[in-house]
PAZAPA-4460 file (N, C-alpha, C; in steps of 0.05 Angstrom, whole numbers, plus 32768, in hexadecimal, padded with zeros to 4 digits):
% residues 112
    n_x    n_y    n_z   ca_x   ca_y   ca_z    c_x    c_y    c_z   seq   type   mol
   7D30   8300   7EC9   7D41   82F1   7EB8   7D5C   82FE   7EB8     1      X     A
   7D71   82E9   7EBB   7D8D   82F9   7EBB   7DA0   82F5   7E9B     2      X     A
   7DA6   8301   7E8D   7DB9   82FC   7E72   7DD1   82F7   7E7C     3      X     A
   7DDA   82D8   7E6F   7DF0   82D1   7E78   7E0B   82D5   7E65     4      X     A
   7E23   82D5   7E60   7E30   82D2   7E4D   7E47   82BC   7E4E     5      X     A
   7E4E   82A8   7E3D   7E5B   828E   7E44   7E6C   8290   7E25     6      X     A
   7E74   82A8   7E23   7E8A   82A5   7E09   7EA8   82A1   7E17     7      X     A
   7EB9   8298   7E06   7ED7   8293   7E0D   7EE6   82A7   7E12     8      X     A
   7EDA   82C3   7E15   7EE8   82DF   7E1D   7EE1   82DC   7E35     9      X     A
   7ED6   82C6   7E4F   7EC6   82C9   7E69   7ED8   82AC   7E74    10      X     A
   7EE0   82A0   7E61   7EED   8287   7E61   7F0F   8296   7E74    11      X     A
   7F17   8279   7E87   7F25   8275   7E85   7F3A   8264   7E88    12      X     A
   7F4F   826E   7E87   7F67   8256   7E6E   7F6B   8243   7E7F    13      X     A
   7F74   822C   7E73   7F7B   820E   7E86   7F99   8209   7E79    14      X     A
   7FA0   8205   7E99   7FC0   8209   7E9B   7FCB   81E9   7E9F    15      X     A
   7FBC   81DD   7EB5   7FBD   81C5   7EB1   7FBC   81AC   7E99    16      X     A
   7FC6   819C   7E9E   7FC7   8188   7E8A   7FD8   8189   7E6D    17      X     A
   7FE6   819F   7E6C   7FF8   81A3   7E58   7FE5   81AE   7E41    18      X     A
   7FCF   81BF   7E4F   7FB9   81C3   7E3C   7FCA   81E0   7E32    19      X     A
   7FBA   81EC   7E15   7FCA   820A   7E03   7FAE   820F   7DFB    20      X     A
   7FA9   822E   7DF6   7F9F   8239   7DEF   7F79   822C   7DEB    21      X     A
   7F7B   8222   7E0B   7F62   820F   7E16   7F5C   8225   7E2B    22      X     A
   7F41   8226   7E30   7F32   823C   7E3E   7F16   8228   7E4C    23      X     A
   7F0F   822A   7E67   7EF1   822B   7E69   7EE5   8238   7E78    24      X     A
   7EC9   822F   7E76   7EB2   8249   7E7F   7E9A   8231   7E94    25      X     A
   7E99   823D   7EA5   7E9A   8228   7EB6   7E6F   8237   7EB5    26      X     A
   7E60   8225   7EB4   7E41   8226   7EB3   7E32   8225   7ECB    27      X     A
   7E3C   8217   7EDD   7E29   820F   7EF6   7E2F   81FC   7F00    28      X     A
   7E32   8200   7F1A   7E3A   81E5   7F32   7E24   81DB   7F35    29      X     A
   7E1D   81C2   7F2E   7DFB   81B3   7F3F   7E07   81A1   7F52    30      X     A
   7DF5   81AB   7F70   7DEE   8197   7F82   7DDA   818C   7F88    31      X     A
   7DC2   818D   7F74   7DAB   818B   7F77   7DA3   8170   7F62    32      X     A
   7D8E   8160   7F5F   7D8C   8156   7F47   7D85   8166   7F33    33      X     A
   7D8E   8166   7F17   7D8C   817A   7F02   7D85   8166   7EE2    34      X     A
   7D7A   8174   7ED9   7D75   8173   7EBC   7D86   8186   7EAC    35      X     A
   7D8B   8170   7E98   7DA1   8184   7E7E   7D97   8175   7E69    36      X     A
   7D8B   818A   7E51   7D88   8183   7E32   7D8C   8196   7E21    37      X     A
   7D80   818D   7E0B   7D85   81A5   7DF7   7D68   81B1   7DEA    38      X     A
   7D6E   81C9   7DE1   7D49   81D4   7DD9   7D55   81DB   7DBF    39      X     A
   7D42   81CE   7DAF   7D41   81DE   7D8A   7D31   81EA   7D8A    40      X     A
   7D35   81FF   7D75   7D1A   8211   7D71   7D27   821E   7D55    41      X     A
   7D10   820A   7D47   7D19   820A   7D29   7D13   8233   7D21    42      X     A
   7D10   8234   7D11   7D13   8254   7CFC   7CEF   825C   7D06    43      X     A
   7CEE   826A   7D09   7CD4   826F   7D19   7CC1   8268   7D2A    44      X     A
   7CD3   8257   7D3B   7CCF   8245   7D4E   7CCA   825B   7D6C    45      X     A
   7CBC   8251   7D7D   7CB3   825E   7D99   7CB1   824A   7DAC    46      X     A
   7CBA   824C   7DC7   7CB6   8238   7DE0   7CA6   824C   7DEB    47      X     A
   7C8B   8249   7DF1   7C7C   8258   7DF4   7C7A   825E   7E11    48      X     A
   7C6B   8274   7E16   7C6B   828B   7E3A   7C64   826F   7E4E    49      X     A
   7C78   8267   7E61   7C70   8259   7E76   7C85   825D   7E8D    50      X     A
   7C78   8253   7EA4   7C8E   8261   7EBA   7C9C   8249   7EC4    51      X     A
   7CB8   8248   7ECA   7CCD   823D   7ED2   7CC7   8231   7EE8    52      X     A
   7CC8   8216   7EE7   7CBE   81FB   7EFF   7CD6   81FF   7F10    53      X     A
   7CF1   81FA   7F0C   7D0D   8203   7F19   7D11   821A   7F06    54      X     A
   7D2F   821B   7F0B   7D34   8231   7F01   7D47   8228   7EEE    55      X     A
   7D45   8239   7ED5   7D4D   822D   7EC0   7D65   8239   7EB1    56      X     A
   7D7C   8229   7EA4   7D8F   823B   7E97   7D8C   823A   7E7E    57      X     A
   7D92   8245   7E69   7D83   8245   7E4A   7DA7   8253   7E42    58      X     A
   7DB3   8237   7E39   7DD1   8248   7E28   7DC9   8245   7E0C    59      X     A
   7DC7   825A   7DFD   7DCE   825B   7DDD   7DEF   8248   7DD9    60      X     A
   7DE6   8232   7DCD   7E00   822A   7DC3   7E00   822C   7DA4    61      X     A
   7DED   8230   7D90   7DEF   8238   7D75   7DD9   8244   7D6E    62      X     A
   7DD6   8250   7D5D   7DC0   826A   7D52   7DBF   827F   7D5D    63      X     A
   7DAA   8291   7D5D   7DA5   82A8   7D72   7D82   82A6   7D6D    64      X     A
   7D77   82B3   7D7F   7D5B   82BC   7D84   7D51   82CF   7D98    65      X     A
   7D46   82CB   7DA6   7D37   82D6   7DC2   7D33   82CF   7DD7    66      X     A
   7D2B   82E5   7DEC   7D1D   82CF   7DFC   7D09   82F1   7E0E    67      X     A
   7CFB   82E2   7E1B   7CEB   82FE   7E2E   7CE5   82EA   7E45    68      X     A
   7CDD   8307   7E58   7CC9   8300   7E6E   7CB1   8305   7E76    69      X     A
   7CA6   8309   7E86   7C85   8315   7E8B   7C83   8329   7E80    70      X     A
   7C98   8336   7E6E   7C8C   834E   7E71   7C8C   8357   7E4E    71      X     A
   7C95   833D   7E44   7C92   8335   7E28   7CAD   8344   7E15    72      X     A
   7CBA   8355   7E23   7CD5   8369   7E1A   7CDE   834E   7E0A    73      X     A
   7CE9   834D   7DED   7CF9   8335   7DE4   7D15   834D   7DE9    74      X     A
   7D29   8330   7DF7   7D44   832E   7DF0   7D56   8326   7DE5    75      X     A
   7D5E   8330   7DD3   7D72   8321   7DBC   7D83   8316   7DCB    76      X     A
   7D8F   82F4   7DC9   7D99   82DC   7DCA   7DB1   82D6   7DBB    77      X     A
   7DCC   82D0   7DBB   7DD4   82C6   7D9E   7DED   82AE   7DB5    78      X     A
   7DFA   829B   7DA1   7E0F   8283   7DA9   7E1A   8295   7DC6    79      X     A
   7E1E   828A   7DD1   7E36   828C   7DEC   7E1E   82A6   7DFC    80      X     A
   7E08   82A9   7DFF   7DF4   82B7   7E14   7DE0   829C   7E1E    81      X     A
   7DD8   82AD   7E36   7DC9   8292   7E41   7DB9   82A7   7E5A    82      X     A
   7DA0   82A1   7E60   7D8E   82A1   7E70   7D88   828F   7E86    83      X     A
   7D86   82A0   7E9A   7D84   8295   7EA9   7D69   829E   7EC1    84      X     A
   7D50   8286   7EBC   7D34   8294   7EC8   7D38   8280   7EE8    85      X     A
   7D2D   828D   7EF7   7D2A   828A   7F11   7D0E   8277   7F10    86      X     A
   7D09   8267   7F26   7CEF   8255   7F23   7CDD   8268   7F2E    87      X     A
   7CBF   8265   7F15   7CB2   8274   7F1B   7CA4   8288   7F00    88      X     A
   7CC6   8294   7EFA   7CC8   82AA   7EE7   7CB8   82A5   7ECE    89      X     A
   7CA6   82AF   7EC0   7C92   82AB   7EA7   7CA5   82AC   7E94    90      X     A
   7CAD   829F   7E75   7CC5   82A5   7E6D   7CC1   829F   7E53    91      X     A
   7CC0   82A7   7E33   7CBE   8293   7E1C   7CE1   829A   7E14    92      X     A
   7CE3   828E   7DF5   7CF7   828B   7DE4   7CF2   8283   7DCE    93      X     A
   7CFC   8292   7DB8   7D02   828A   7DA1   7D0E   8292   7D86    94      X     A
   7D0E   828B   7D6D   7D24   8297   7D66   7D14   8298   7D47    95      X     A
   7D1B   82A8   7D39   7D1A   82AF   7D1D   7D2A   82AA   7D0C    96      X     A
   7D3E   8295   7D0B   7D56   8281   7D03   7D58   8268   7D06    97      X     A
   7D4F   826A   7D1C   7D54   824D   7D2D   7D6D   824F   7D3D    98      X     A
   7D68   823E   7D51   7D79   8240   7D6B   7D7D   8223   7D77    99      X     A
   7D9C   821A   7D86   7DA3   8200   7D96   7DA2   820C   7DB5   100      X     A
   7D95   8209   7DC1   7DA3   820E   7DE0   7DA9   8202   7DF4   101      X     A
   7DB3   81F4   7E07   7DC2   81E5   7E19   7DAE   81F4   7E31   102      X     A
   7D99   81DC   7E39   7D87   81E4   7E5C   7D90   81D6   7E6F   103      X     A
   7D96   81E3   7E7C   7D98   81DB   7E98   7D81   81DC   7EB1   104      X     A
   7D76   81CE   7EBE   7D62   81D3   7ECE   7D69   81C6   7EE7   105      X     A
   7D67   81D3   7EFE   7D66   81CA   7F22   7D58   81E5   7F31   106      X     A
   7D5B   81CD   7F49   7D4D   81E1   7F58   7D63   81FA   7F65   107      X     A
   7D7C   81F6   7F62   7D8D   8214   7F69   7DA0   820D   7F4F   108      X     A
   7DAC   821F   7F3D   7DBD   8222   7F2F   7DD6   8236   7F39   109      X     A
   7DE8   8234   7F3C   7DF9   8244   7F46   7E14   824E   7F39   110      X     A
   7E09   826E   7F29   7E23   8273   7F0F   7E3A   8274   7F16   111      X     A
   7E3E   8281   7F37   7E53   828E   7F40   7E6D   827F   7F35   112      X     A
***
């Protein structure tokens, strides 16, 4: 699993369009067909241990929680972090607050 970070300190600024104090953070180029939704996971909520069909991106866009891998280590999660499991990878999530996250799923995701 890789920890991603997508806060506006990674952002950057747009010069075009007569835009000010406008910034972005660019997520992933798809050339593949892809899936995008969103995962809740109310206040003691868990997406329980299963392994990644593609490979999956998991952005915190509000709350904070967790997430692990096979090897069950939890990683603290919070807004603007994001995971990113390879297809395959065994993986849960969840949060002790509650959490919004933004998924992305294909068969290549590409952060560069």
């Amino acid at each position: 699993m890789q920890i991603v970070h997508f806060t506006q300190d990674l952002a950057n600024p747009i010069h075009q369009y007569q835009s000010v104090n406008a910034f972005y953070r660019k997520i992933t180029k798809m050339e593949v067909p892809t899936t995008i939704g969103f995962i809740y996971i109310e206040p003691g909520g868990v997406v329980g241990m299963h392994d990644a069909p593609v490979p999956q991106l998991f952005i915190v866009i509000h709350g904070e929680g967790w997430v692990c891998g096979e090897d069950v280590e939890k990683v603290s999660i919070k807004t603007g972090e994001g995971v990113l499991w390879q297809q395959g990878q065994a993986h849960e999530s969840g949060s002790t607050t509650g959490l919004t996250a933004l998924v992305i799923q294909a068969e290549h995701i590409d952060l560069t």
